[in-house]
N, C-alpha and C positions, 0 to 999 in steps of 0.2 A: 446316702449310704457311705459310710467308712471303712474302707478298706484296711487294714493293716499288712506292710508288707518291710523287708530289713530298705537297709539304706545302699545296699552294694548298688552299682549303678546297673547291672542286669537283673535285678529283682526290682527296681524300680520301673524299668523298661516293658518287663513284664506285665506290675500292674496297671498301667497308663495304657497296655493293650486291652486288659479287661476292661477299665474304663472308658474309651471307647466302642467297644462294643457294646456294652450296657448302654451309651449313649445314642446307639443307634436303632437300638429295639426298646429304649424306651428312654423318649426323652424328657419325659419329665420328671427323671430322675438325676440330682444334683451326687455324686461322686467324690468325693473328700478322700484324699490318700494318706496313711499316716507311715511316718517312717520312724523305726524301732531301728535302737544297734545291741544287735543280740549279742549273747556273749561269746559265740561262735564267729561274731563278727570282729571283736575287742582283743581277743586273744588268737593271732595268728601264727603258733606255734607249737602251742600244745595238742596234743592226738583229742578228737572228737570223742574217743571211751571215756576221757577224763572230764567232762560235762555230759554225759548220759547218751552218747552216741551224738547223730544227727537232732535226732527228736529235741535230745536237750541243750545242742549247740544254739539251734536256726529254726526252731518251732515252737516252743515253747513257752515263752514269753509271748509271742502272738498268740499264741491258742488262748494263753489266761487274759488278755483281754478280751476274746470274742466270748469268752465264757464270764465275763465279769460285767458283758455289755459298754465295756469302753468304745468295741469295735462291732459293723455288721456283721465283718466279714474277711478273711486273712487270704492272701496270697502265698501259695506255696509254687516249689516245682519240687514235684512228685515225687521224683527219687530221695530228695531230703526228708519226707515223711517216713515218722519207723511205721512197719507192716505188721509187725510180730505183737501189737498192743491194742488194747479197747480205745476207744477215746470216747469214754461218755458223753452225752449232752452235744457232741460234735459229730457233723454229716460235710461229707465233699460235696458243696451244692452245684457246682459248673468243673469241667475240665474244658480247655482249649482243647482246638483241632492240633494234633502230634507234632511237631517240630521233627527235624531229621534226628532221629535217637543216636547217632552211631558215635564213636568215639575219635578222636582224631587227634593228629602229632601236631606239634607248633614246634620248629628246631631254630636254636641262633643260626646266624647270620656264619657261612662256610661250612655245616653240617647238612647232609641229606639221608635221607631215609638208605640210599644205596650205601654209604659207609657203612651204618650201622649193620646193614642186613651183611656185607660181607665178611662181617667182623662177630657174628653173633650177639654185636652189642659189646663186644669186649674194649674196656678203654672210653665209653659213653655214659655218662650220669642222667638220667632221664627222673625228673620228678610227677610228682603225683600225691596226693592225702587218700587216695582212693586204695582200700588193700584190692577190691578187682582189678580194677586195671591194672595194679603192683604186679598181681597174681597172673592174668592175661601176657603182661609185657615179659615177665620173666618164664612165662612159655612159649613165648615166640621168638624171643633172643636170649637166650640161658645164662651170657655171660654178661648181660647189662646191669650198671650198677643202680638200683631205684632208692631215690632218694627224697626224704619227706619234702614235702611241698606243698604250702597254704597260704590264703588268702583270695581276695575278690581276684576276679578272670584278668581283668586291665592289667593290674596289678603285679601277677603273678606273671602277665606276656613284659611288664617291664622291668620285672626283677630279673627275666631271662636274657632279654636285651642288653642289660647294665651289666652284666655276669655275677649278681649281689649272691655272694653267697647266703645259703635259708639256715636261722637259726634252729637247733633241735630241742625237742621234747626234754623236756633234765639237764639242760646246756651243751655246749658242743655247738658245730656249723656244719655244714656239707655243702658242698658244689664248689663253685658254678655248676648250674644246670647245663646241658648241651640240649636238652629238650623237654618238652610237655607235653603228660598228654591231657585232654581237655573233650569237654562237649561238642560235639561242632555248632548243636544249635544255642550254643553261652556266645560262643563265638560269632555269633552271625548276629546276634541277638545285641552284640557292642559294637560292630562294625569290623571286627578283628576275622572275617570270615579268609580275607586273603593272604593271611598268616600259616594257614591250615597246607604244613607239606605234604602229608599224607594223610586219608582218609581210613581207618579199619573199616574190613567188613563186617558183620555179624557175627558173620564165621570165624574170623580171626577174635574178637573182642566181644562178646555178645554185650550189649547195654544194661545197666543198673535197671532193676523193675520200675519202671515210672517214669525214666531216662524220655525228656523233651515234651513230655507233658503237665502243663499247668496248671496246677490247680485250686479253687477258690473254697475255700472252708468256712463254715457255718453252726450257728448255733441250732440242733434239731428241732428246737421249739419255733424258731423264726421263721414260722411261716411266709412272710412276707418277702423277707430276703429272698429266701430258698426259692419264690415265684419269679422274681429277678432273676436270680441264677440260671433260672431253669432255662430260661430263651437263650442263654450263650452257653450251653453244654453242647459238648458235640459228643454222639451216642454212639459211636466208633470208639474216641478216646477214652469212654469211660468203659466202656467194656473191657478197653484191653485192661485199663487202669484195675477193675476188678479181679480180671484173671492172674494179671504177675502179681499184683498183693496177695492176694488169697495162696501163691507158693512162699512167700513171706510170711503169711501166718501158720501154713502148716509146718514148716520148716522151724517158726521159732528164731528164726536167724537174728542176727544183732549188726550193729555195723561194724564191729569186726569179721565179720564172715562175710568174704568173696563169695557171695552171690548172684548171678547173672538169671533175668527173665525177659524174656522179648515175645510177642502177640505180633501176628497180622492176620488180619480180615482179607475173605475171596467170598463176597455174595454172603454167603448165609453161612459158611465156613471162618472158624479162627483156629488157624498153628501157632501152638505156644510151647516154646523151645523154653527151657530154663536149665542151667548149670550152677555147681557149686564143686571150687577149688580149694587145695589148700594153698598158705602162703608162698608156696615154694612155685606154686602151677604144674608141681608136678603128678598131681593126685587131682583127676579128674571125673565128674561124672556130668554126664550131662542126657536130660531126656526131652523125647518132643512127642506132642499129643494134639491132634487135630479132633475139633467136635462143635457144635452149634454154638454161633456168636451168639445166640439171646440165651445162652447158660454159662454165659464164663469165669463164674467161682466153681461153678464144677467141672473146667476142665483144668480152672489151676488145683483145684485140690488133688485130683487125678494126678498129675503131675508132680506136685508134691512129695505125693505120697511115692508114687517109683521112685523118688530120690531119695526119701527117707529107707524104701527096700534098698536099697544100690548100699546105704553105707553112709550118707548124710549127714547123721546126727553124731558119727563118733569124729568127723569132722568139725563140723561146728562147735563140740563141746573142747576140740584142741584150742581152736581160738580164742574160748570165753578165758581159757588161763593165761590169756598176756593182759598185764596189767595196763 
């Protein structure tokens, strides 16, 4: 089987996890990794709307080989998948077991999370490429300055370390950074787990829909892969995997719109909380809906759709106008 997955060194680590698992429920199956540099990977600078979001930064290119049969099979992590679009011919045939979804701070060397809170954030450069967490952080500290920030996770913790300042979208520089915020499980996933000053809760930061889960994509016809896959899904991860997308697809949202969706399972029960900010964070909605884990596109549509009543759409339609 051939995997396709980027070259960043945690999407690599990623798929080398799938592949052993697949190795251990079925070993006689040989595993081949291919590694792509997307163009989301080549260009660390420019904003993701300008190559078609996430989808057309870091997915794209993989999908057209599994759809051209170069590839069995593509490695994603979830949140980078857009929600808001069909994908013909293409099925998520495995997710991994959830990684810790939550979001977390990474601060140079003489910054603590206490400064920042005493200060509202005033006088602190905090980066990020993500408008939720942009949107999030500038509702939890109104006066912090969020400043674009991109590239692989290593990367990004040692541009922070060097104090490099980040090139911007159209030219220009910003920073140094004083902080990041980040994945925890990108961070754990490189070894950079003990970098993590502070942890958000859910409450404070709710996670990107898909946020720590893995996931392996397939072409609909390939039976055979799709059998592979099947023995390393875990049917927790995909459920929730269904529910926050399915508020992705009703919403329509794009990856300019600060949307947040988080799921968890109790027994035969799934609560799924989902929000949507504006840029500011100061324009909030956010709703939660509890109902049967073996229905959860219908409790994200439910969901959805209270956001779409709440006021949603005249949000998200502000966002589609920044170029």
């Amino acid at each position: 089987m051939r995997i396709g997955t980027r070259k960043s060194t945690m999407a690599i680590a990623q798929t080398e996890d799938i592949a052993r698992r697949l190795s251990v429920v079925a070993s006689d199956l040989e595993v081949e990794i291919v590694r792509f540099e997307t163009v989301g990977d080549t260009d660390q600078t420019g904003k993701l709307l300008m190559h078609g979001g996430k989808g057309g930064a870091f997915v794209a290119e993989i999908r057209a080989a599994v759809r051209s049969g170069e590839l069995h099979a593509a490695m994603h992590s979830l949140k980078d998948m857009p929600g808001n679009e069909d994908t013909p011919g293409l099925v998520i045939g495995a997710t991994l077991v959830r990684a810790p979804p939550a979001d977390a701070l990474v601060l140079r060397a003489g910054v603590s999370i206490e400064d920042i809170g005493r200060s509202g954030g005033k006088g602190f450069k905090i980066g990020t490429n993500a408008v939720r967490r942009a949107a999030y952080l500038r509702r939890l500290f109104p006066e912090v300055e969020v400043i674009h920030f991109r590239g692989a996770a290593d990367t990004r913790v040692r541009k922070l370390d060097s104090g490099e300042r980040q090139r911007l979208p159209g030219g220009g520089e910003a920073g140094p950074a004083d902080g990041l915020i980040m994945a925890r499980s990108g961070l754990e996933r490189i070894g950079l787990a003990h970098r993590i000053a502070y942890d958000f809760s859910t409450r404070e930061m709710l996670p990107a829909a898909g946020q720590g889960i893995v996931a392996v994509e397939c072409a609909a016809g390939d039976w055979q892969t799709r059998s592979y896959l099947s023995l390393i899904d875990d049917p927790a991860a995909h459920a929730s995997c269904d529910a926050e997308r399915e508020v992705l697809w009703v919403l329509n949202g794009h990856c300019n719109s600060p949307i947040a969706a988080y799921s968890t399972i109790d027994g035969p029960q799934m609560t799924l909380t989902a929000s949507l900010l504006d840029e500011t964070g100061q324009q909030f909605i956010e709703v939660t809906h509890s109902g049967p884990a073996e229905r959860p596109r219908e409790l994200g549509r439910a969901v959805g759709l209270e956001l779409l009543d709440k006021g949603a759409a005249e949000i998200i339609a502000r966002t589609r106008l920044e170029p």
